[in-house]
N, CA, C and O of each residue as an XYZ file, in Angstrom:
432
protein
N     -25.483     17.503     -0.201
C     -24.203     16.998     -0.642
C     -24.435     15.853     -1.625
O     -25.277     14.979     -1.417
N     -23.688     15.892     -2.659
C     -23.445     15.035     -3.693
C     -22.699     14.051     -3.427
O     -21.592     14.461     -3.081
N     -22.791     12.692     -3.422
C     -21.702     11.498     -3.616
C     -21.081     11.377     -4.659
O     -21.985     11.343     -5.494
N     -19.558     11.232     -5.525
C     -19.678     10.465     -6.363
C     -18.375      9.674     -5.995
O     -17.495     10.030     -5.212
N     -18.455      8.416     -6.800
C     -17.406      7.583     -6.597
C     -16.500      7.934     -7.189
O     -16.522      8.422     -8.319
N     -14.964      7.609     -6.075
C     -14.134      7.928     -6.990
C     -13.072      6.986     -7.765
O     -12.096      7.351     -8.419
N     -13.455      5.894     -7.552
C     -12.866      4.554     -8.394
C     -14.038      3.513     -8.399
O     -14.424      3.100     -7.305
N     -14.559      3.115     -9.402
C     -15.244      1.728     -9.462
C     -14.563      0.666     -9.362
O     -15.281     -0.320     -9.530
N     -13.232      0.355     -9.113
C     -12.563     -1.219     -9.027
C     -13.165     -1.460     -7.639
O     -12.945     -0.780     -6.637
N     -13.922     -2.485     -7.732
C     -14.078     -3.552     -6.365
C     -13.145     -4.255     -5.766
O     -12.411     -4.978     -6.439
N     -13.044     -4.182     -4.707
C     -12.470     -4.983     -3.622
C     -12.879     -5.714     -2.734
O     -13.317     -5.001     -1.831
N     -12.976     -6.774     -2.499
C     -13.397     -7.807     -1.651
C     -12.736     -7.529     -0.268
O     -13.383     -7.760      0.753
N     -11.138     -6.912     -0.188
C     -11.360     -6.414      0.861
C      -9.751     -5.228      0.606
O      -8.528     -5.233      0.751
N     -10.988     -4.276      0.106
C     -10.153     -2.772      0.466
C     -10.052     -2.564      1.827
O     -10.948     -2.981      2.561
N      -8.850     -1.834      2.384
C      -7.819     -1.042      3.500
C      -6.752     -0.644      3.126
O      -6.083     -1.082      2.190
N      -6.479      0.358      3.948
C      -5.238      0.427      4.331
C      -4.974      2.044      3.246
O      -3.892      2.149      2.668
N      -5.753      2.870      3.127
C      -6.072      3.953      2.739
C      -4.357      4.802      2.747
O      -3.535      4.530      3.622
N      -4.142      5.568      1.902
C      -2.625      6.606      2.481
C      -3.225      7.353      1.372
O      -3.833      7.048      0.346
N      -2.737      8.739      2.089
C      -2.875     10.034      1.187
C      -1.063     10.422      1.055
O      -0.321     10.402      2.037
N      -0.662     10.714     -0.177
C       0.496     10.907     -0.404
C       0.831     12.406     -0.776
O       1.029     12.713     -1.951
N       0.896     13.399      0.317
C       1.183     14.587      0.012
C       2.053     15.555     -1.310
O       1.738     16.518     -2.009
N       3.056     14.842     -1.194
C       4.321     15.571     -2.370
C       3.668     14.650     -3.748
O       4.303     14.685     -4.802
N       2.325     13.806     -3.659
C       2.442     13.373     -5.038
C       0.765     13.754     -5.657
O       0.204     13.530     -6.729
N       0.256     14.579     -4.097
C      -1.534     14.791     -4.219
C      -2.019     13.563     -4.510
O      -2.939     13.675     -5.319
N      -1.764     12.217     -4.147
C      -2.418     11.476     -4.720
C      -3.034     10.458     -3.767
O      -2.495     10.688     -2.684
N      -4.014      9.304     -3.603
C      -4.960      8.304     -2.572
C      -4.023      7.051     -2.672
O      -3.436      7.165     -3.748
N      -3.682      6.087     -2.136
C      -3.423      4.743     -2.448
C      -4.142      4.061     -1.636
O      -4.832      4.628     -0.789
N      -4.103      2.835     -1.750
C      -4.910      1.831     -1.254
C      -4.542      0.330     -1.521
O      -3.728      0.090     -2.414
N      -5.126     -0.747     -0.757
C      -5.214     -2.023     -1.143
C      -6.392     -2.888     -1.466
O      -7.533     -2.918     -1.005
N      -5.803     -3.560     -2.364
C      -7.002     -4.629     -2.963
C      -6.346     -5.790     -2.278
O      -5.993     -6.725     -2.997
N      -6.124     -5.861     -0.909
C      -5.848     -7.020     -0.004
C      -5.475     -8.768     -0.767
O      -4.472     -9.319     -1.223
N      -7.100     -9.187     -0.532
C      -7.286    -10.665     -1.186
C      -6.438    -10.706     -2.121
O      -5.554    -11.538     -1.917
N      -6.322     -9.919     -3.433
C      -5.601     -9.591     -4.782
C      -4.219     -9.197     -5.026
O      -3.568     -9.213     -6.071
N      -3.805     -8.721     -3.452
C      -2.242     -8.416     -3.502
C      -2.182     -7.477     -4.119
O      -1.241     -7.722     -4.874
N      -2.663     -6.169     -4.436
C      -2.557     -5.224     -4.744
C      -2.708     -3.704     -4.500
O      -3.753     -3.228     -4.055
N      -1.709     -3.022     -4.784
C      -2.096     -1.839     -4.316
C      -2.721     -0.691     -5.676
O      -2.154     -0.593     -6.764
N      -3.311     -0.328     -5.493
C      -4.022      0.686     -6.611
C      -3.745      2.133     -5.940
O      -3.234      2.538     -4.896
N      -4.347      2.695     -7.080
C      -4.035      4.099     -7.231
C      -4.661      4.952     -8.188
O      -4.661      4.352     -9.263
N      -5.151      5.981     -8.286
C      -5.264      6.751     -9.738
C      -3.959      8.054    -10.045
O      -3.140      8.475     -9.228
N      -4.069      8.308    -10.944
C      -3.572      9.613    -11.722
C      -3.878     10.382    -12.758
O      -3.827     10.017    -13.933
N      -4.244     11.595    -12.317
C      -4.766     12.178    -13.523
C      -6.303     11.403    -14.271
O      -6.765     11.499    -15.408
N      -6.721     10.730    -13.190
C      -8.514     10.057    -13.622
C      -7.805      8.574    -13.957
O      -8.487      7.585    -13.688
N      -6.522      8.376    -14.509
C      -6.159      6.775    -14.950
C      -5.962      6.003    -13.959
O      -5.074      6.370    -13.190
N      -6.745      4.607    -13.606
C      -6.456      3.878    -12.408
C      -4.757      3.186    -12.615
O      -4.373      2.658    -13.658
N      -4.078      3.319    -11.601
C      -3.127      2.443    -11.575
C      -3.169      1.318    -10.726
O      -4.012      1.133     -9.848
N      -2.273      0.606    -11.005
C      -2.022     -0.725     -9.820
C      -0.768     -1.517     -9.935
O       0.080     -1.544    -10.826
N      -0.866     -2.154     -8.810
C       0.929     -2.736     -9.126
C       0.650     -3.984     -8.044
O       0.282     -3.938     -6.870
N       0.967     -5.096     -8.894
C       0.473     -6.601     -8.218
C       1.782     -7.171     -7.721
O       2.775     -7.130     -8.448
N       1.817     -7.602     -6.735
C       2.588     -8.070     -5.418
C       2.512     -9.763     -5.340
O       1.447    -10.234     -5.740
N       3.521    -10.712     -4.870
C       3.415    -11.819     -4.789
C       3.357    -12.276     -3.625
O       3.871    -13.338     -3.275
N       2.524    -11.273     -2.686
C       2.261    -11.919     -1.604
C       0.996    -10.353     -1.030
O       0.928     -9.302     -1.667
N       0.164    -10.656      0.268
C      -0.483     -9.856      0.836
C       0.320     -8.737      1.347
O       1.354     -8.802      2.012
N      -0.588     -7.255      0.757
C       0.144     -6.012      1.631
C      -1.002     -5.405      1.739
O      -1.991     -5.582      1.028
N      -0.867     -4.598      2.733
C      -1.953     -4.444      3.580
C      -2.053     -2.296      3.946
O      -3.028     -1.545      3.909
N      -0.733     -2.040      4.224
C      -0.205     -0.687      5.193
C       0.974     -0.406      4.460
O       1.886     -1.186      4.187
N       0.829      1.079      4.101
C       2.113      1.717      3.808
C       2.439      3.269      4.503
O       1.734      3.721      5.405
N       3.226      3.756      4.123
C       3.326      4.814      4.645
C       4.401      5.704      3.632
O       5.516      5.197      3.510
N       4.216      6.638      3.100
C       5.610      7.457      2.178
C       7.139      7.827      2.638
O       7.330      8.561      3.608
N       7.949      7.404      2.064
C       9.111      8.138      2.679
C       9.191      9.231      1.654
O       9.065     10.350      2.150
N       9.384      9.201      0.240
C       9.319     10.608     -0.940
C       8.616     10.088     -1.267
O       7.894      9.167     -0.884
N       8.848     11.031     -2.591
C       8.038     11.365     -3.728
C       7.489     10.162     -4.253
O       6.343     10.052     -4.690
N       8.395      9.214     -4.191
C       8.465      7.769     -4.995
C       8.585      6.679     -4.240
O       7.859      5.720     -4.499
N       9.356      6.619     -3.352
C       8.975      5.128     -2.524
C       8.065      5.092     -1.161
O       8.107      6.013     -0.345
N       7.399      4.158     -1.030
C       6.687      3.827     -0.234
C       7.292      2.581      0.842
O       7.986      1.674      0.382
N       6.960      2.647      2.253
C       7.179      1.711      2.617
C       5.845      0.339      3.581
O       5.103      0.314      4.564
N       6.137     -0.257      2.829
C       4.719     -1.268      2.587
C       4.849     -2.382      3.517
O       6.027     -2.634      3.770
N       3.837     -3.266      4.215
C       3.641     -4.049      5.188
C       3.071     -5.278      4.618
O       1.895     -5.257      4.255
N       3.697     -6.228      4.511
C       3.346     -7.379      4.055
C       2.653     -8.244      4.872
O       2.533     -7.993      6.071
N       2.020     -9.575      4.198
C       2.143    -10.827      5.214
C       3.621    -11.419      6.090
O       3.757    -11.979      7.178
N       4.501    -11.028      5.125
C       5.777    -11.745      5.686
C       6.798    -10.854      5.859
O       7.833    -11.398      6.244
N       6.878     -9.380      5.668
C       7.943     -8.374      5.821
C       7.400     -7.129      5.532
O       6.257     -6.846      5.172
N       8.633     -6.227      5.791
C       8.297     -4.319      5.444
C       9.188     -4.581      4.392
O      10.059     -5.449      4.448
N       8.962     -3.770      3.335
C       9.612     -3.555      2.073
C       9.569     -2.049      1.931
O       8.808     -1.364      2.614
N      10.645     -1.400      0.769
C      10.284     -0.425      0.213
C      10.164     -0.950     -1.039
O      10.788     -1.835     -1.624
N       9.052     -0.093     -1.413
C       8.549      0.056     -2.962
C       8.741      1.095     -3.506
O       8.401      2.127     -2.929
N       9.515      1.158     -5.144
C       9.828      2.463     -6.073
C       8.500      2.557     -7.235
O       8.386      2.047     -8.349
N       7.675      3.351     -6.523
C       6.191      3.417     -7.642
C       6.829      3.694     -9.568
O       6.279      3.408    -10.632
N       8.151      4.341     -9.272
C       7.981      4.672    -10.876
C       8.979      3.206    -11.292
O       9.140      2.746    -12.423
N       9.353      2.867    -10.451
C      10.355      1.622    -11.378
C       9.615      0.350    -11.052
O       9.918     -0.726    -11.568
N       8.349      0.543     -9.928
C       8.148     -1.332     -9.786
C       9.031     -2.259     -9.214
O       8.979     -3.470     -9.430
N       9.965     -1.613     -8.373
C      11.256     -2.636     -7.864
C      10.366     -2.350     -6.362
O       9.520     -1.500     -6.083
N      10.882     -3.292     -5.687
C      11.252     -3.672     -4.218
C      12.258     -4.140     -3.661
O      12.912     -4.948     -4.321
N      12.779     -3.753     -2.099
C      13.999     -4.461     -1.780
C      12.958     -4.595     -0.076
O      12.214     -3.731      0.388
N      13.272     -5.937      0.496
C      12.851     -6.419      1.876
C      14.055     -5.701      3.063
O      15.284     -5.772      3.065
N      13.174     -5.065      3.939
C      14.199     -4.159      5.341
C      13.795     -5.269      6.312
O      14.636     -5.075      7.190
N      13.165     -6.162      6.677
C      12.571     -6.857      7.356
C      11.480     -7.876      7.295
O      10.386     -7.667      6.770
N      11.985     -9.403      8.075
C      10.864     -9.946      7.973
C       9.835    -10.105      9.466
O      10.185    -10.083     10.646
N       8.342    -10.281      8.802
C       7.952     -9.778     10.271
C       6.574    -11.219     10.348
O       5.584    -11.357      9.629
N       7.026    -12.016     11.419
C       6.770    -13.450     11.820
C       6.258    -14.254     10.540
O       5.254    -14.961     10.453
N       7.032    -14.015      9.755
C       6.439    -14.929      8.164
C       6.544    -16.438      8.909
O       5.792    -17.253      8.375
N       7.150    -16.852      9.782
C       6.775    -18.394     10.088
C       5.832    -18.623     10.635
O       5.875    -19.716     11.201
N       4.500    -17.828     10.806
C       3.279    -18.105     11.035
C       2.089    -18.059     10.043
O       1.481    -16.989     10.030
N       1.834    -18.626      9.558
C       0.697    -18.527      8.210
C      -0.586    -17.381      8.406
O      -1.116    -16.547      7.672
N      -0.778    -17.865      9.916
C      -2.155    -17.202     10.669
C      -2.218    -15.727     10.904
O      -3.275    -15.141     11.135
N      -0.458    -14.857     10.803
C      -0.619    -13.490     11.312
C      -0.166    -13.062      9.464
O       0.419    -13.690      8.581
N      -0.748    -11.805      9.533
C      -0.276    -10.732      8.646
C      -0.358     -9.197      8.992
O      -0.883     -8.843     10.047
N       0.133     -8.341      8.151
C      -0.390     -7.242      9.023
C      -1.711     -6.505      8.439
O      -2.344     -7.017      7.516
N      -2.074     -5.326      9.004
C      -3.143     -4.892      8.902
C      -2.864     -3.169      8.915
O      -1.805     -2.658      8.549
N      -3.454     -2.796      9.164
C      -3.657     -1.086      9.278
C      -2.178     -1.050      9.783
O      -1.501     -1.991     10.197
N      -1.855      0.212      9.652
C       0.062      0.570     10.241
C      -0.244      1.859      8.928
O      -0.996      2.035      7.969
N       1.286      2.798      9.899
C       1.455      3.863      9.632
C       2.577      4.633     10.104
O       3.176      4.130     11.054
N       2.958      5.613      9.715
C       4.250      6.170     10.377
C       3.968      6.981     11.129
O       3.138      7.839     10.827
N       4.650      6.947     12.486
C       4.786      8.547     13.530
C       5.634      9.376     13.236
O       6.550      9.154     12.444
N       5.459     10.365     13.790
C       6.778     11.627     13.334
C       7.780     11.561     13.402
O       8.612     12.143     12.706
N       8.031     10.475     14.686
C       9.564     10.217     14.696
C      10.084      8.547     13.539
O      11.011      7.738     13.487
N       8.905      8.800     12.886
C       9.695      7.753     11.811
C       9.705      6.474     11.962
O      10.114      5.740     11.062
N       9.115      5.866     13.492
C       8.270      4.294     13.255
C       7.554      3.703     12.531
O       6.523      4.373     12.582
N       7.367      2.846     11.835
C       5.588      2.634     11.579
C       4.958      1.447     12.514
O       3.757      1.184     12.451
């Protein structure tokens, strides 16, 4: 078996991996950096955040719903907007979240 990489952007601390079915495509986080990346079609994407996100999970084609240091948001990948559904213990500096995901019945 052959290795090859399939993104050279470094991360100091990549997680939080999602495979996005209806779009065939990987996402991920560049944590420290507040960012989530992506490729398409071989072009890296990314979309920088003003705070730590960590966990998402797809609702369509296009929004994602993402786990912050301080709340769940949805994110619209083709417009770059966000709107906050929740904040989740932002009055603690010390917690953020980490790995998360959705169950079938639609938790994350």
């Amino acid at each position: 078996m052959e290795w090859q990489v399939f993104d050279p952007r470094q991360c100091s601390l990549g997680e939080g991996t999602l495979w996005h079915p209806e779009r065939g495509q990987l996402f991920w986080f560049d944590i420290n950096n507040s960012k989530l990346l992506s490729q398409k079609d071989g072009r890296p994407l990314e979309w920088c955040f003003d705070r730590y996100v960590s966990a998402a999970s797809w609702i369509n084609r296009n929004e994602l719903l993402i786990a912050s240091e301080s709340d769940l948001f949805v994110f619209n990948q083709n417009t770059s907007t966000s709107r906050s559904l929740c904040a989740l213990e932002s009055d603690d500096p010390f917690i953020r979240s980490n790995d998360g995901g959705a169950d079938p019945w639609g938790g994350f």
